[in-house]
Backbone as a chain_set.jsonl record, in Angstrom:
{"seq": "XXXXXXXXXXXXXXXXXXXXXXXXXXXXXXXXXXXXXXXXXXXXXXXXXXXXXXXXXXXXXXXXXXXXXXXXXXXXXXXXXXXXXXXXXXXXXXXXXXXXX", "coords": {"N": [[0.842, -1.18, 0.0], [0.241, 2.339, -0.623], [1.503, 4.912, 0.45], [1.139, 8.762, 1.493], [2.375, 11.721, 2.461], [2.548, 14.992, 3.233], [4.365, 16.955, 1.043], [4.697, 19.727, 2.786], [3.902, 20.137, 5.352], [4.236, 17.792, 6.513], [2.042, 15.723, 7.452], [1.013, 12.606, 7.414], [-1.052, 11.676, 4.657], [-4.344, 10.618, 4.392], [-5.665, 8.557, 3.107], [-7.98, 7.193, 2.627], [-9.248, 9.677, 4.109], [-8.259, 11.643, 3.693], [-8.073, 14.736, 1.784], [-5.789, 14.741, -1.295], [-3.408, 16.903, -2.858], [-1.754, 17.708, -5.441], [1.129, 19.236, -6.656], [2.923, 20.442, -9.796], [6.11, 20.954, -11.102], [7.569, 22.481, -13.497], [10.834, 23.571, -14.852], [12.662, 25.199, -17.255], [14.949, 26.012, -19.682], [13.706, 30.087, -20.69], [13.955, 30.47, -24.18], [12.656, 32.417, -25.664], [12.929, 34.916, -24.341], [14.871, 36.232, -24.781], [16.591, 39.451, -25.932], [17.743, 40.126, -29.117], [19.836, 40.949, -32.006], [19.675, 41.586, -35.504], [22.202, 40.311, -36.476], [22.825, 38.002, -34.856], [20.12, 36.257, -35.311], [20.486, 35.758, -37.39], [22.541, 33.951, -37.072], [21.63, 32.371, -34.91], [19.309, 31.194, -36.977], [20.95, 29.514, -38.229], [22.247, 28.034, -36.5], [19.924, 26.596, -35.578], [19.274, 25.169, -38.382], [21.504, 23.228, -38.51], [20.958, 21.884, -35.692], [18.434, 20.558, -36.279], [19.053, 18.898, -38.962], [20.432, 16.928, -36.973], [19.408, 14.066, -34.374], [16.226, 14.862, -32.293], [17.05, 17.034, -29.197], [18.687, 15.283, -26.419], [16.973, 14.164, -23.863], [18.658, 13.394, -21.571], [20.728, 14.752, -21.805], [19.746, 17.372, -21.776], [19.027, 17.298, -18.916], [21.685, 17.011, -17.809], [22.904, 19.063, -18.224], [21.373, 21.235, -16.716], [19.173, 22.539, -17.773], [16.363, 21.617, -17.83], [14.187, 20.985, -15.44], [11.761, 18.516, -13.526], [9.596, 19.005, -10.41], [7.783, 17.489, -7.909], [5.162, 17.493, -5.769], [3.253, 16.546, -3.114], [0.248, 17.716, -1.386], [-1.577, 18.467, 1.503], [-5.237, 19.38, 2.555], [-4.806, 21.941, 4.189], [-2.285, 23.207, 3.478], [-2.153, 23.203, 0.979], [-3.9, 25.471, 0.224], [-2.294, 27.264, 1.229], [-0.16, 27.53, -0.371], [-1.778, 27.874, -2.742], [-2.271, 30.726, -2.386], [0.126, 32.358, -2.117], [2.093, 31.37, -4.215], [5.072, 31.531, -4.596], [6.435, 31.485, -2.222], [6.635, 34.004, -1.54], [5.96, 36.285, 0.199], [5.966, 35.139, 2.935], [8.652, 34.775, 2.5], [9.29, 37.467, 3.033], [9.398, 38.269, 5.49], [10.717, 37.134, 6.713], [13.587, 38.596, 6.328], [16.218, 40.382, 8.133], [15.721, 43.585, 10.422], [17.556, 45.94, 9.381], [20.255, 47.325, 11.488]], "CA": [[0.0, 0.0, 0.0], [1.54, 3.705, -0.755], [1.659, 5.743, 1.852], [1.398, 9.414, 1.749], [2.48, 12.794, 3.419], [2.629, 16.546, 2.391], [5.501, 17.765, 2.015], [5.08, 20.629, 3.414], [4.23, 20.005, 6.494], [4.882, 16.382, 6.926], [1.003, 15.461, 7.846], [0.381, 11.702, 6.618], [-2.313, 11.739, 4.629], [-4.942, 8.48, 4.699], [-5.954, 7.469, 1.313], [-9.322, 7.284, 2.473], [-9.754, 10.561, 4.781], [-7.875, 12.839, 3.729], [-7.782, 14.764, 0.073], [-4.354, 14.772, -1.395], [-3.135, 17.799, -4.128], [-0.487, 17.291, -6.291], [1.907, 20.367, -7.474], [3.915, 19.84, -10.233], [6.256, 22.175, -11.463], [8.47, 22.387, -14.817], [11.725, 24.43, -14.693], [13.451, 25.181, -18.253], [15.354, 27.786, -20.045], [12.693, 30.164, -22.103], [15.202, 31.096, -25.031], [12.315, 33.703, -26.316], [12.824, 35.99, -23.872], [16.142, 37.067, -24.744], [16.566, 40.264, -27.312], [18.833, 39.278, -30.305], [19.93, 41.857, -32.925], [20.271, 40.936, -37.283], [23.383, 39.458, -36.422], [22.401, 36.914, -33.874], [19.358, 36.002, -35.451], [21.217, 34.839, -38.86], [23.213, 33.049, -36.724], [20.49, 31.339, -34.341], [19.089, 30.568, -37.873], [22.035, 28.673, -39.016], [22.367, 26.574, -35.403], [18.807, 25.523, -35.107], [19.446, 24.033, -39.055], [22.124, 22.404, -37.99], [20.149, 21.108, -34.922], [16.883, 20.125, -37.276], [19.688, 17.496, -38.879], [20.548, 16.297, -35.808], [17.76, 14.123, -33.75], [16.106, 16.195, -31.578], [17.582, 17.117, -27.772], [18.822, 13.695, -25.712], [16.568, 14.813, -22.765], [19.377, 13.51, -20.415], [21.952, 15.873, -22.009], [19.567, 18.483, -20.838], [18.801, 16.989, -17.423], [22.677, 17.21, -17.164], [23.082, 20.646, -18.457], [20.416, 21.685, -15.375], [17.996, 23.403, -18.696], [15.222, 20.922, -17.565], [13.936, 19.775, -14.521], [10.595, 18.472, -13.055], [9.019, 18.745, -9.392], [6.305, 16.983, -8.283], [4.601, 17.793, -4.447], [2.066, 16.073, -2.347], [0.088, 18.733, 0.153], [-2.972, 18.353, 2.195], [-5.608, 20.51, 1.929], [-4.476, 23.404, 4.201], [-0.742, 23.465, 2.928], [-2.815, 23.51, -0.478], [-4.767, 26.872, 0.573], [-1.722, 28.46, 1.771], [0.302, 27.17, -1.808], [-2.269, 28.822, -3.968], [-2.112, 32.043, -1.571], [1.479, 32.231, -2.195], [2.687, 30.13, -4.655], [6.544, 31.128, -4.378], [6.629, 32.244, -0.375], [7.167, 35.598, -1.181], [5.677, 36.832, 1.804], [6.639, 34.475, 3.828], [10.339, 34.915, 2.603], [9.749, 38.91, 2.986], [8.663, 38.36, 6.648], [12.389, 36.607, 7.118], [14.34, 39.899, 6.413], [16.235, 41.114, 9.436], [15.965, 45.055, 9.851], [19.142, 46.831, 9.692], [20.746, 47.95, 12.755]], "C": [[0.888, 1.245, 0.0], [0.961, 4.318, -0.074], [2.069, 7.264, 1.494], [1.395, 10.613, 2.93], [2.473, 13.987, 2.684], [3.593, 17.05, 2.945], [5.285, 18.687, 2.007], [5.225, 20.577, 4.449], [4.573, 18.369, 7.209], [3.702, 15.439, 7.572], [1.232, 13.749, 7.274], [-0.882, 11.927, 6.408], [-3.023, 10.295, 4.056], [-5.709, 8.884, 3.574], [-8.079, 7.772, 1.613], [-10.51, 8.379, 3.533], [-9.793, 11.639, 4.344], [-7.52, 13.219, 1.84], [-6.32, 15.404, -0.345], [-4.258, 15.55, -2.844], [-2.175, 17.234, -4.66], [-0.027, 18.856, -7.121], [2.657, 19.861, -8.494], [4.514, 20.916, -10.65], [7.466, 21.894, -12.679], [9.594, 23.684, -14.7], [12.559, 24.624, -16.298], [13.308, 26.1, -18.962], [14.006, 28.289, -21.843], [13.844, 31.303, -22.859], [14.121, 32.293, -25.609], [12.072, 34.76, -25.655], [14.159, 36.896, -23.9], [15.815, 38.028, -26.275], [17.846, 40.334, -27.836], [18.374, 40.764, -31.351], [19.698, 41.0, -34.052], [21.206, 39.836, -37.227], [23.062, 38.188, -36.052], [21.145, 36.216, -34.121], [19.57, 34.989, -36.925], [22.007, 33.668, -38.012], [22.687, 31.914, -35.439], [19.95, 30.825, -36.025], [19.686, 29.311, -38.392], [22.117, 27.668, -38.306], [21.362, 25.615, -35.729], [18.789, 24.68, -37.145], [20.04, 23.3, -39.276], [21.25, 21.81, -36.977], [19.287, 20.146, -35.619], [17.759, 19.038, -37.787], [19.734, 17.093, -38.121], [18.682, 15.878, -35.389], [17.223, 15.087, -32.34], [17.505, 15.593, -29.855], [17.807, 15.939, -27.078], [17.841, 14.431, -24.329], [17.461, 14.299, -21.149], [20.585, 13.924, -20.602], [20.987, 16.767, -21.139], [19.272, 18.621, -18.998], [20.427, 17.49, -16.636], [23.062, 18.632, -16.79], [22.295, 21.267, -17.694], [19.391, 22.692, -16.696], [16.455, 22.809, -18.624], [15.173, 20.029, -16.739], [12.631, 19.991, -13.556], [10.291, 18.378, -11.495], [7.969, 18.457, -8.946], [6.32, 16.829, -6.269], [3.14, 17.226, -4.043], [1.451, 16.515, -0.916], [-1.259, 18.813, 0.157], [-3.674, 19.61, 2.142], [-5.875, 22.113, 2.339], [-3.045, 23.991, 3.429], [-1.439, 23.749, 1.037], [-3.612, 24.93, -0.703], [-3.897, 27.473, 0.936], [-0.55, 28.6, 1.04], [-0.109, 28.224, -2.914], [-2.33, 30.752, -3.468], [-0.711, 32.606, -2.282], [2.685, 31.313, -3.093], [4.36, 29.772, -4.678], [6.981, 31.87, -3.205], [7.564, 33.575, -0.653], [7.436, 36.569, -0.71], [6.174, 36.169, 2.936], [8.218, 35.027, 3.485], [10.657, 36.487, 2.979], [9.572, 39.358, 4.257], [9.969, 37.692, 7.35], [13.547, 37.701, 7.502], [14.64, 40.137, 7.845], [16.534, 42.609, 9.113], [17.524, 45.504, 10.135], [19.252, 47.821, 10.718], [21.62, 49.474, 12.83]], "O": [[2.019, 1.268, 0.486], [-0.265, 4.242, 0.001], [3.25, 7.368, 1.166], [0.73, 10.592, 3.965], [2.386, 13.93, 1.457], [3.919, 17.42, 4.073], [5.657, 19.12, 0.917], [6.323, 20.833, 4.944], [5.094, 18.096, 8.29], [4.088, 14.447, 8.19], [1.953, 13.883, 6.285], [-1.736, 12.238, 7.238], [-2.52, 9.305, 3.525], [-6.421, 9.887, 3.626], [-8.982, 8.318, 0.979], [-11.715, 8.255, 3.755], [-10.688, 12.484, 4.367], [-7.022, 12.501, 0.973], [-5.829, 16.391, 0.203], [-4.816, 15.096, -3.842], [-1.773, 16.149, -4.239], [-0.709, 19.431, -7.97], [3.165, 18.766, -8.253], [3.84, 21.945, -10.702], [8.218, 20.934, -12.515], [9.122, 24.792, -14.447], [13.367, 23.696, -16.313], [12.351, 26.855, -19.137], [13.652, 27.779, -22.906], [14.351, 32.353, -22.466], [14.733, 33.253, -26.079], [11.233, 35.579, -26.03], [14.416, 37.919, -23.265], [15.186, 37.685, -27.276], [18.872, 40.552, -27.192], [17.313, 41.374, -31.479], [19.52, 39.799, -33.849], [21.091, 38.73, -37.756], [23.017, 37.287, -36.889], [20.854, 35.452, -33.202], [19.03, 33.954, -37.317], [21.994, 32.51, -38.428], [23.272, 30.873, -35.138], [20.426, 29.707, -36.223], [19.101, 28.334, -38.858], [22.11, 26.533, -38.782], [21.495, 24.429, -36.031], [18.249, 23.575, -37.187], [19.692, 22.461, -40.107], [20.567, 20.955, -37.543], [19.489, 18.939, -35.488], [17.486, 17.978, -37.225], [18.737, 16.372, -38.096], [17.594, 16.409, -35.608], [17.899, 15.826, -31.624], [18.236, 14.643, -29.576], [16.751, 15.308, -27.129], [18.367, 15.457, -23.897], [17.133, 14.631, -20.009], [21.506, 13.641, -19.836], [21.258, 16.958, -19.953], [19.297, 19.557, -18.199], [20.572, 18.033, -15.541], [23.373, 19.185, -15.736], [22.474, 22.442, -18.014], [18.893, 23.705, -16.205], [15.508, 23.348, -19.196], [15.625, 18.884, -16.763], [12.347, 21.035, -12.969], [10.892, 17.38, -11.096], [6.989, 19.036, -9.415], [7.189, 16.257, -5.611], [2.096, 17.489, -4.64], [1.76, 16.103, 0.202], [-2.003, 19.111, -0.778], [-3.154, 20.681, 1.83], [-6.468, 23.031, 1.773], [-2.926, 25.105, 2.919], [-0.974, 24.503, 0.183], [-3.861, 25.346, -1.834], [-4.278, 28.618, 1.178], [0.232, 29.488, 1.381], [0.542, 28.995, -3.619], [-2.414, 31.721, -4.223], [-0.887, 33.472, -3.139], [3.743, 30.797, -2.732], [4.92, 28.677, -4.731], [7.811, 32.778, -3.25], [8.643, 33.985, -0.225], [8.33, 37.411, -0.798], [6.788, 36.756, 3.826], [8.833, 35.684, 4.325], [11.802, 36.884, 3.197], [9.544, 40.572, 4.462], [10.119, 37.808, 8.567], [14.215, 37.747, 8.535], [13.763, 40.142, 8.709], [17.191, 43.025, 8.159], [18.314, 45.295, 11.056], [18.595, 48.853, 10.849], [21.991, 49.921, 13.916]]}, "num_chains": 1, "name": "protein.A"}
């Protein structure tokens, strides 16, 4: 039988009490947010048809290269109400700050 908890707070949660979320989260580089002149755009042209021969991406070159990687979270359903509040503890982390002396 699988057995969970939330990580956040470390609750077990019972399969048949308690309702269990699931976060998942995708991390990888977005290349269209960079601004590229004439130059750099002939010459992204030229890579990605070199690439296009090639088969695509080994997806555990990029796992190595840290350009893609998945997280996956299991949180009960206050840690789930205080997730969607906050989804990257912003407040919480801005409530850490010590004041300057």
């Amino acid at each position: 039988m699988v057995h969970y908890t939330c990580d956040m707070c470390g609750k077990p949660l019972l399969p048949d009490e308690d309702i269990r979320y699931v976060v998942k989260i995708e991390v990888y580089t977005a290349c269209d947010a960079m601004e590229m002149d004439d130059d750099m755009d002939e010459e992204i042209e030229e890579m990605e048809e070199d690439e296009s021969e090639d088969d695509a991406a080994d997806p555990a070159e990029m796992l190595e290269n840290g350009e893609y990687k998945t997280f996956r979270f299991d949180l009960c359903t206050k840690c789930h109400e205080k997730y969607l509040q906050d989804p990257l503890f912003l407040k919480s982390w801005n409530r850490t700050r010590f004041s300057e002396n």
